[in-house]
One Martini backbone bead per residue (centre of mass of N, CA, C, O) as a GRO file, in nm:
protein
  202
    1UNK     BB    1   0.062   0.063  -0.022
    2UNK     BB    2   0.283   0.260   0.017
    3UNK     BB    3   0.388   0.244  -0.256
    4UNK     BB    4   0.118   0.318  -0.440
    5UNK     BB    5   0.131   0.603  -0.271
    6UNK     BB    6   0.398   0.713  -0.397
    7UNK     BB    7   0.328   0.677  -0.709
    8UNK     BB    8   0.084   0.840  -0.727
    9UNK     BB    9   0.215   1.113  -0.613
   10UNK     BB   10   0.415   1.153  -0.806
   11UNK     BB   11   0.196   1.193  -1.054
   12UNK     BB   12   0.014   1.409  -0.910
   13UNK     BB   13   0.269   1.612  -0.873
   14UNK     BB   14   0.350   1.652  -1.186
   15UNK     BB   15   0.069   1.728  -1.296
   16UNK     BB   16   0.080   1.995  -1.060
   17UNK     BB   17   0.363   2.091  -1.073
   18UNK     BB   18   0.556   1.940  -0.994
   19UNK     BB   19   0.915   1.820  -0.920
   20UNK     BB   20   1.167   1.583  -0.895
   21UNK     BB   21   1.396   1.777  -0.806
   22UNK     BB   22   1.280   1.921  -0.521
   23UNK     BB   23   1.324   1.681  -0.340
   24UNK     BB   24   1.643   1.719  -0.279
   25UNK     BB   25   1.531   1.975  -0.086
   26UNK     BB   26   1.449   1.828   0.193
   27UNK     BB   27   1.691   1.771   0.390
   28UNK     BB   28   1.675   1.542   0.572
   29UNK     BB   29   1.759   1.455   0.848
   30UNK     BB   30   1.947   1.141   0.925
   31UNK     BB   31   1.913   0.992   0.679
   32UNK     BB   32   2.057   0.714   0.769
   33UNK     BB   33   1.804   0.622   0.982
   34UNK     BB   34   1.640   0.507   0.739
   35UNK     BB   35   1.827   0.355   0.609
   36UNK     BB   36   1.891   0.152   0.802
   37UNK     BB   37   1.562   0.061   0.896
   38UNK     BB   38   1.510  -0.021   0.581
   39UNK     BB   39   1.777  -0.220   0.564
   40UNK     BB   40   1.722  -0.431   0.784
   41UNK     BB   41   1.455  -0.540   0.687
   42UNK     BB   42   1.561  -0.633   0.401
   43UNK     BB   43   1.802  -0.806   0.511
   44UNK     BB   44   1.550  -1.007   0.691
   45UNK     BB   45   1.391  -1.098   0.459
   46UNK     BB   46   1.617  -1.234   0.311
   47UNK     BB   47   1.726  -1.441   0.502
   48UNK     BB   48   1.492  -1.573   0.572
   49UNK     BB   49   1.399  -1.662   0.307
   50UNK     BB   50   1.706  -1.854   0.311
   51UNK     BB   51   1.738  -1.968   0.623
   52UNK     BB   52   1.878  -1.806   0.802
   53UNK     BB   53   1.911  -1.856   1.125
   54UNK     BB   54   2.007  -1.623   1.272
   55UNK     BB   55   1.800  -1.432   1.159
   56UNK     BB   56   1.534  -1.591   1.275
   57UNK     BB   57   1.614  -1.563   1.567
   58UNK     BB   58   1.648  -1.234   1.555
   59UNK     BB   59   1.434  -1.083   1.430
   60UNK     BB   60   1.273  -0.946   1.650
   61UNK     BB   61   1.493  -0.767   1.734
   62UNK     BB   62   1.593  -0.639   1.437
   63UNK     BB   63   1.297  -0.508   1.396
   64UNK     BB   64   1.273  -0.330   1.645
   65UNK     BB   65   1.532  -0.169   1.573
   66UNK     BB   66   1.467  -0.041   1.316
   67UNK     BB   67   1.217   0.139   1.414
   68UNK     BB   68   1.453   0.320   1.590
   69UNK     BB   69   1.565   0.446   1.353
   70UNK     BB   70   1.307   0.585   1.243
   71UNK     BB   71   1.239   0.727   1.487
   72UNK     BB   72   1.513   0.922   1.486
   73UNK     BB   73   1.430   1.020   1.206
   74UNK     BB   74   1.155   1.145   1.320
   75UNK     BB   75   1.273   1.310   1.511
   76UNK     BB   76   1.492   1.496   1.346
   77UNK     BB   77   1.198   1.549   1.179
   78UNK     BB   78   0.935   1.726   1.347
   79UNK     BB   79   0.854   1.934   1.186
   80UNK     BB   80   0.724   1.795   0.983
   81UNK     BB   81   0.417   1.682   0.957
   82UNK     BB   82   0.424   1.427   0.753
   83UNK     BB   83   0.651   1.279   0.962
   84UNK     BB   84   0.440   1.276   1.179
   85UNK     BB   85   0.211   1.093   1.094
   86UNK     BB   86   0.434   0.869   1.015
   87UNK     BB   87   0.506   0.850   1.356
   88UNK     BB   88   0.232   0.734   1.407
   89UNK     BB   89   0.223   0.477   1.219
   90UNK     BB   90   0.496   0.353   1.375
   91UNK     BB   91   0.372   0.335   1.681
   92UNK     BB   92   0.146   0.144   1.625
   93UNK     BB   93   0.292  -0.065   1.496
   94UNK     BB   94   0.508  -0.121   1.709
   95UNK     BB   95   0.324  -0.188   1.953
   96UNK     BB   96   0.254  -0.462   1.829
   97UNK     BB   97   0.527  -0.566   1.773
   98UNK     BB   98   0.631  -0.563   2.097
   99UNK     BB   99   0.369  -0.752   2.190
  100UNK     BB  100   0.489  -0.984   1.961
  101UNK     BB  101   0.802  -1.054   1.965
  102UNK     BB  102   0.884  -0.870   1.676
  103UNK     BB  103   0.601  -0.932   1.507
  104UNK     BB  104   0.359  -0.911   1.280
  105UNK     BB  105   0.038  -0.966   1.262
  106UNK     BB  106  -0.154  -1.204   1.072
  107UNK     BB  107  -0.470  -1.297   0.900
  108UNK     BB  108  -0.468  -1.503   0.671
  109UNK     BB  109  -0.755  -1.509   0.574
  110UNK     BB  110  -0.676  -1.205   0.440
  111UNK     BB  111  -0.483  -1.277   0.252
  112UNK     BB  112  -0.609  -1.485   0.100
  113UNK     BB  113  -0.850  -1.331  -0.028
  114UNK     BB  114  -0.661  -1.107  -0.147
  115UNK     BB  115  -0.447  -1.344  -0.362
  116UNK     BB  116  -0.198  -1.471  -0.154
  117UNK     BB  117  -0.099  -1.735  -0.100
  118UNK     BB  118   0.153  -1.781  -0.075
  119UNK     BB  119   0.233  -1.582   0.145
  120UNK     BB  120   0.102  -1.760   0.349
  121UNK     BB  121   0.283  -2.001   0.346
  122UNK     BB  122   0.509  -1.831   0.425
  123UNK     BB  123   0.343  -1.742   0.720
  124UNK     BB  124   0.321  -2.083   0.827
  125UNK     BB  125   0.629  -2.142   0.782
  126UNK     BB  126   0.842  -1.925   0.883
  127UNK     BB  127   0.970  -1.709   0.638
  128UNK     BB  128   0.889  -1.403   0.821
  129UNK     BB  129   1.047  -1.218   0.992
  130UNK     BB  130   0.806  -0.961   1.010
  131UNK     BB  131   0.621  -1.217   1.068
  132UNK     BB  132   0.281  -1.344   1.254
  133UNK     BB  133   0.065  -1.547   1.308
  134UNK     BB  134  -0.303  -1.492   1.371
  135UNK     BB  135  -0.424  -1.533   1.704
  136UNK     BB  136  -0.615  -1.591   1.962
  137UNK     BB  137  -0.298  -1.445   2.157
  138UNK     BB  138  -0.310  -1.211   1.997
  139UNK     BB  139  -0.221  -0.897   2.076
  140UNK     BB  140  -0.321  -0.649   1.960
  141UNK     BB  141  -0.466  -0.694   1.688
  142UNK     BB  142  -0.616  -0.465   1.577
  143UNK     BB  143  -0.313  -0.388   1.522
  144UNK     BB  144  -0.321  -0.546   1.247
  145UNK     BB  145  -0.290  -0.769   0.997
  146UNK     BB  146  -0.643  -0.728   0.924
  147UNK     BB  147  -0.698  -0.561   0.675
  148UNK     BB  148  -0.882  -0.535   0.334
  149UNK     BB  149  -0.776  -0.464   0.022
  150UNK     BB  150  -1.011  -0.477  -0.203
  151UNK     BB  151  -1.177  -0.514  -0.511
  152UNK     BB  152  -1.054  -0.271  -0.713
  153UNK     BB  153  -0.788  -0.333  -0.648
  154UNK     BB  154  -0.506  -0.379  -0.840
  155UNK     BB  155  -0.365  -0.457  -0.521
  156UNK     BB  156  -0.474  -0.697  -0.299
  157UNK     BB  157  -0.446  -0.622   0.076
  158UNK     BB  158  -0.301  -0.620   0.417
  159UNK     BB  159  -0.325  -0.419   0.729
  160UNK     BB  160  -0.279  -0.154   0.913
  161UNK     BB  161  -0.355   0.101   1.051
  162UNK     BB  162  -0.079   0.267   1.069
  163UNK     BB  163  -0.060   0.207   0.730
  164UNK     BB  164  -0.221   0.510   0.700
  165UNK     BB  165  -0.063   0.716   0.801
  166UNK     BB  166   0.211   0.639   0.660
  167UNK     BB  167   0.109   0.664   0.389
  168UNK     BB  168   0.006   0.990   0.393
  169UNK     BB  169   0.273   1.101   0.453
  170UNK     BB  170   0.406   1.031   0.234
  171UNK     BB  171   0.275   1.151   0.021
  172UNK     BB  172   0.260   1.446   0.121
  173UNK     BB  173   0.591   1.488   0.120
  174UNK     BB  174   0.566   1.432  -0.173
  175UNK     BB  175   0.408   1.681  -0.262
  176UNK     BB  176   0.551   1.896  -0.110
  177UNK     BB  177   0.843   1.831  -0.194
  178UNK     BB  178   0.748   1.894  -0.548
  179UNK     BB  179   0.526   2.151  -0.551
  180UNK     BB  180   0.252   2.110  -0.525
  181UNK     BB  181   0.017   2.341  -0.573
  182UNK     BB  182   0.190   2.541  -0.433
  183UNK     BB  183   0.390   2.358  -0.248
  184UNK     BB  184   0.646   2.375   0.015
  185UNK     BB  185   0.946   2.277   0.178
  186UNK     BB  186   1.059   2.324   0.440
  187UNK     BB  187   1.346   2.381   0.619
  188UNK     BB  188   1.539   2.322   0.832
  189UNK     BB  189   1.667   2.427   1.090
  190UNK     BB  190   1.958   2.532   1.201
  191UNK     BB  191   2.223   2.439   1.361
  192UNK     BB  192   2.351   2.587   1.641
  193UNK     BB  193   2.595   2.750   1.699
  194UNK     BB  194   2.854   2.731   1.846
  195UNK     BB  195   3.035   2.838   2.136
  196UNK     BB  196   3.273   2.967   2.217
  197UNK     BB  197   3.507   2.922   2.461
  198UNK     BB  198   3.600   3.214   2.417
  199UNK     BB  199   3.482   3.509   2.480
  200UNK     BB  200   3.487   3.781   2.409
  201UNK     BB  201   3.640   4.085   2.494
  202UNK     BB  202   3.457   4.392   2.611
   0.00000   0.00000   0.00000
């Protein structure tokens, strides 16, 4: 969903105005930390896909430590709105992930729906590092993937509350990044400058 969310914004704001350049100066803090945070993710989905015990073993902790890194790039850069929002459903998310030893609960039955056996397959085998099949022990469920998001969307899943509000702010992000409508992206606040060791004599 966050994927064809970005997609259709980067099109929205190019028809409206909006130029591709112009991302280049959103100029976000930490940007390292978004980097590490979905590097880890990715690094995560892939071993555990192949087999990697130790990965496998500590993925629960992996998957937590992934989100520390995105919430310090979204602490650092709090002043922009859209990244406060996305930072509303990274949290939401979180919460329901640290309840249930650091893997997203997943709905079986409604990713079935979405048109996904494999996937299923995948998350009933435990061959997927970020999730974990939704049970009737699963911890605050309601906040987990279990609503579908069914046809005619060209691209039928399942997702999580928190996915809704990610999905919006990164939206929001690319458009207002873009300059569409005539909108522009503040640029942070400069670093305040150090102040000298010693203080020139008056």
């Amino acid at each position: 969903m966050l994927s064809d969310g970005a997609l259709l914004s980067l099109v929205v704001a190019r028809i409206c105005g909006g130029r591709f350049g112009r991302l280049a100066e959103l100029r976000l803090r930490w940007a390292w930390a978004f980097i590490t945070g979905f590097g880890l993710q990715a690094v995560l989905m892939t071993a555990t896909l192949n087999g990697f015990d130790p990965a496998i073993r500590y993925s629960g902790w992996v998957h937590l430590i992934s989100y520390l890194f995105l919430a310090a790039g979204i602490g650092a850069n709090r002043a922009s709105r859209p990244l406060q929002v996305v930072g509303l459903g990274l949290l939401m998310n979180f919460v329901v992930i640290a309840a249930n030893g650091g893997h997203m609960p997943v709905d079986v039955a409604a990713l079935r729906r979405s048109g996904r056996p494999d996937l299923a397959r995948m998350l009933v085998s435990r061959r997927s590092g970020k999730h974990v099949v939704m049970t009737a022990r699963t911890r605050l469920a309601f906040l987990g993937d279990r609503y579908l998001l069914p046809r005619p969307y060209p691209r039928p899943c399942v997702f999580s509350p928190g996915d809704v509000p990610i999905t919006l702010g990164a939206c929001a992000l690319v458009l207002v990044g873009m300059g569409a409508f005539g909108l522009r992206h503040r640029p942070p606040d400069p670093e305040p400058a150090q102040e000298a060791a010693c203080p020139a004599a008056k």
